[in-house]
FIDO-745219 format. One record per atom (N, C-alpha, C): z, x, y. Coordinates in steps of 0.2 Angstrom, whole numbers, plus 5000, padded with zeros to 4 digits. Layout:
! FIDO-745219
ZXY/...
! end
This chain:
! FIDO-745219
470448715141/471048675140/471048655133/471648665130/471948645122/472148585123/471748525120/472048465118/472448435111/472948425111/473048415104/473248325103/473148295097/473148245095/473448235086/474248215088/474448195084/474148125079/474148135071/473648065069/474148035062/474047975063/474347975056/474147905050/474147925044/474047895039/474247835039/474047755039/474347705038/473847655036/474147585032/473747545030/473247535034/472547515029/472147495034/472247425038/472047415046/472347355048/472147305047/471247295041/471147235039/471447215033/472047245030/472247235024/472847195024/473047165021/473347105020/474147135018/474647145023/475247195019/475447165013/475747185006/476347165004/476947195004/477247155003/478147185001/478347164997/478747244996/478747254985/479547174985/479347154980/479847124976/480447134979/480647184978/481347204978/481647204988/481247204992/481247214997/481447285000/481247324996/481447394999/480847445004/480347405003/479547425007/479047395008/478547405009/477947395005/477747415002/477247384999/476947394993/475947444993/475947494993/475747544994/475147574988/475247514984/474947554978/474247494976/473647554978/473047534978/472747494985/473047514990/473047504997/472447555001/472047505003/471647555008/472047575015/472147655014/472447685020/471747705027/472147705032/471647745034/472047785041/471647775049/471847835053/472247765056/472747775061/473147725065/472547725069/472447645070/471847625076/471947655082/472747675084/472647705094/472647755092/472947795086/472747865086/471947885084/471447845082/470847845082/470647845090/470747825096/470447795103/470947865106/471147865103/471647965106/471148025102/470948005098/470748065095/469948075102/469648005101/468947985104/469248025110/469648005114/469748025123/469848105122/470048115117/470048195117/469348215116/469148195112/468448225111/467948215116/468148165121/467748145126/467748195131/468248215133/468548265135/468248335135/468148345130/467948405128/466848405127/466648355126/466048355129/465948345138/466448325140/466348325147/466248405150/466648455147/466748525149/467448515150/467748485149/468548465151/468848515147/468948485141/469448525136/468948575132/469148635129/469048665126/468948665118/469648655116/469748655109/470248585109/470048545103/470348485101/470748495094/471448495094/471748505090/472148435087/472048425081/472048345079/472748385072/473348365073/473948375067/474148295066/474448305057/474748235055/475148265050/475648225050/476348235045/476348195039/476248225034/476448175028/476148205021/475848165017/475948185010/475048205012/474648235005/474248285001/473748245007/473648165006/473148115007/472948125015/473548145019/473448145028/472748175028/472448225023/472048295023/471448215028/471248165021/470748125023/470748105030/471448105034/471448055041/471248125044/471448185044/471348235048/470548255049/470048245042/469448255040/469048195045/469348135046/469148085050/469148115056/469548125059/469648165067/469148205066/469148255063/468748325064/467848285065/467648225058/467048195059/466948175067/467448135070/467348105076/467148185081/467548235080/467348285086/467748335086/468448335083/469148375084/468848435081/469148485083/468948565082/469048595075/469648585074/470148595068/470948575067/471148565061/471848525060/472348565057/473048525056/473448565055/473948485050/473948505045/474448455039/474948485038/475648445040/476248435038/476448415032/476348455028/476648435021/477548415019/477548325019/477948295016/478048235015/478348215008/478348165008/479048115011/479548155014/479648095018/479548065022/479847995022/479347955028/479847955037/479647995039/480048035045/480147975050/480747975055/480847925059/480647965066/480447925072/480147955078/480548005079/481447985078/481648055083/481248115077/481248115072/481048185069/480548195069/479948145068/479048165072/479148195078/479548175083/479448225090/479748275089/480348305085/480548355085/480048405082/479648385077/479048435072/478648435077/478448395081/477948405085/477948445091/478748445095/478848495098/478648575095/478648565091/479248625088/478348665086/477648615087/477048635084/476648635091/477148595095/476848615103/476748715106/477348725102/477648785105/477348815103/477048815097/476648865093/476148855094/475548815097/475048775100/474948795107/475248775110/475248785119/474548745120/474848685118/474048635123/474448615128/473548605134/473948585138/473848495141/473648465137/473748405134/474048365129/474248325127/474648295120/474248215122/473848185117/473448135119/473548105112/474048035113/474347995105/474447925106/474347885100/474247845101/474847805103/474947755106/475647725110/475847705103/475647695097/476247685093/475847655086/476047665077/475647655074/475947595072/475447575069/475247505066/475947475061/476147535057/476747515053/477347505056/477447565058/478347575059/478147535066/477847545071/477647465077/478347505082/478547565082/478947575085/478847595094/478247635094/478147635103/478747695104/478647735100/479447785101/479147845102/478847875097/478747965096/478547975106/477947975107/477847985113/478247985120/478747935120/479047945124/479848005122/479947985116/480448055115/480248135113/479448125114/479148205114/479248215122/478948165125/478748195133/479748225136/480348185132/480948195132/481148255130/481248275126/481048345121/480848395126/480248405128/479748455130/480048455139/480248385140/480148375148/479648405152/479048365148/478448345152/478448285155/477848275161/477848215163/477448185157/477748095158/477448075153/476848005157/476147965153/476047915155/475847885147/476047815149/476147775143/475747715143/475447675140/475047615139/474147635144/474047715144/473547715147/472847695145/472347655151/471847615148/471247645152/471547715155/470947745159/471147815160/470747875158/471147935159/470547995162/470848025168/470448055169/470548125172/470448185170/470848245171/470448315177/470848325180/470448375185/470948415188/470648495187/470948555188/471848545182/472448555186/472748555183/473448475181/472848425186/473148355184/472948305182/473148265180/472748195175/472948135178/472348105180/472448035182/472447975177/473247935177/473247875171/473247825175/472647765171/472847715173/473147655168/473847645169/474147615162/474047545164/474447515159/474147435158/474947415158/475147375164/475947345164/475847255165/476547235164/476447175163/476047125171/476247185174/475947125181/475147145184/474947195177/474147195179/474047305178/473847305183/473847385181/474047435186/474347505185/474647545187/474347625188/474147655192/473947725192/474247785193/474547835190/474847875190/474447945189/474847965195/474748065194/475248095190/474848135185/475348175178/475148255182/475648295183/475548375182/475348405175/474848435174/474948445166/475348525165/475648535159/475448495153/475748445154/475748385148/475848295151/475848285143/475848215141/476148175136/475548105138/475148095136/474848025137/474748005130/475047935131/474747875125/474347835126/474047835123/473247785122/473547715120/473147665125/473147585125/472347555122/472547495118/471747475116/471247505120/471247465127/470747485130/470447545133/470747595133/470647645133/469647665132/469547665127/469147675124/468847655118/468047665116/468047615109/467747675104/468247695099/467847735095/467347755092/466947795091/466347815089/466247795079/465747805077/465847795072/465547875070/465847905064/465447985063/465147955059/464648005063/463848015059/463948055051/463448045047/463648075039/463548155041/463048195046/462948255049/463748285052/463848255054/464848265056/465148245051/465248235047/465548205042/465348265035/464848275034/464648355031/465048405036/464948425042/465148475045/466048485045/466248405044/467048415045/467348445038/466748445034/467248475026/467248555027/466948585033/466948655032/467648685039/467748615042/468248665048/468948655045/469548695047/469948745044/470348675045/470948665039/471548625041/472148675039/472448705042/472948735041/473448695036/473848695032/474348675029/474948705030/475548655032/476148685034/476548635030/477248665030/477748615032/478348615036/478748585035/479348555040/479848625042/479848665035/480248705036/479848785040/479348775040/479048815042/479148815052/479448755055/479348755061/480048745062/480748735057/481148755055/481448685058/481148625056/481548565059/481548505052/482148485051/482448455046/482248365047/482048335042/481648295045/482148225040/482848245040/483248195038/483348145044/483448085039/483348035044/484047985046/484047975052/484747935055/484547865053/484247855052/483847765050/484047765046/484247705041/484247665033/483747605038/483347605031/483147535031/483547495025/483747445029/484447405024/483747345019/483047335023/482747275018/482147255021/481547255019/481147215023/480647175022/480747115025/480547055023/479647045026/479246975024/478846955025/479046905032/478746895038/478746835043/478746795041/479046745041/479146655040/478546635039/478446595036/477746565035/477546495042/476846505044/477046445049/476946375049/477246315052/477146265049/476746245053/476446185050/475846135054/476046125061/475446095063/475546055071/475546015070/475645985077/475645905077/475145875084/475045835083/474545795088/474945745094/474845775100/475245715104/474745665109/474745625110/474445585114/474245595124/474945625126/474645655133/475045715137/475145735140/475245805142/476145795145/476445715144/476845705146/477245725138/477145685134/477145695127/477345775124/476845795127/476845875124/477345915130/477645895134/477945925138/478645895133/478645845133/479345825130/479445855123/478845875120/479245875114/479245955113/479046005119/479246075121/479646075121/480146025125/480846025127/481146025119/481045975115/481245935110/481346035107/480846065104/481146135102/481346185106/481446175112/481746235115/481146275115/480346255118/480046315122/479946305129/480346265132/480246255138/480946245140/
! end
């Protein structure tokens, strides 16, 4: 069984963002990048996968500029077989990631797709469910337990009233949740061995899909800054002054 694992390049998450001046982005320049943390806990589930006797081959792709090679090189450290780079620098919106990813499924044939429910930056929670759209595959989303036998995968996802378990027929679409799993660190041994497996290099037109984007982003600002608290004397007090702003 081919497992594939979409990854991709984003701030690292103990970094403190800025936004440029102008409000047109952030500010990128001198940033430690690294792998999106639930595409990291998606790579792990694959790889776990494939020491179990489950999966075969682990295939780890990312879309973006020369640098992705590094987040690829990470994957491949943790366990992934060999990679595949999308070379571009535009910054592509979900519907066009899933259409590229379609379009690498075809070419691929796994019979898994295991991604992380959504990266750190753009915070959209999109691509996976408009790939599983795309391909009409059955999809499972927010899963924190994954387990896969003959030709179907048991998810157990995380919903707001506690948790949920679902039978997927595969091939399937699952997105990885925190708990899932907790990733491994690669050893320096894997880390030597990841500089010798194959990363293909592509790009967008090679899979013949146009990665012009329906979005403008019109501006993007910093969160409010928060203000102090305040100290109340009894529970009657802190009840009324919840009312007093409208959290209650």
């Amino acid at each position: 069984m081919k497992v594939l694992v979409p990854v991709k390049r984003v701030i690292d998450y103990n970094v403190k963002v800025r936004v440029k001046p102008d409000q047109t982005g952030v500010d990128l320049a001198n940033v430690k990048m690294s792998m999106n943390p639930f595409d990291e806990i998606a790579v792990e589930e694959a790889v776990r996968l494939k020491e179990k006797g489950v999966a075969t081959e682990v295939v780890v792709v990312s879309i973006g500029v020369q640098q992705c090679q590094e987040t690829i090189r990470t994957a491949l450290a943790i366990g992934a077989d060999r990679g595949i780079l999308i070379l571009t620098d535009v910054d592509a919106d979900p519907l066009a990631v899933a259409k590229l990813l379609k379009a690498v499924i075809a070419e691929e044939s796994p019979n898994l797709v295991i991604m992380g429910k959504q990266s750190i930056d753009g915070d959209n929670n999109a691509v996976g469910q408009m790939l599983a759209a795309l391909l009409d595959w059955p999809q499972a989303t927010f899963a924190s337990k994954l387990e896969v036998t003959g030709d179907k995968a048991s998810v157990t996802r995380e919903i707001d009233g506690g948790l949920q378990t679902l039978e997927v027929a595969l091939p399937a679409i699952v997105t990885a949740d925190l708990r899932l799993n907790e990733p491994r660190y690669a050893s320096l041994p894997n880390i030597m061995k990841a500089k010798k497996k194959e990363i293909a290099s592509k790009t967008p037109a090679d899979y013949g899909v146009d990665l012009a984007s329906a979005l403008k982003v019109l501006k993007v600002t910093e969160p409010p800054k928060r203000g102090g608290g305040i100290k109340v004397d009894s529970a009657a007090a802190l009840v009324a002054k919840l009312k007093e702003v409208g959290a209650l």
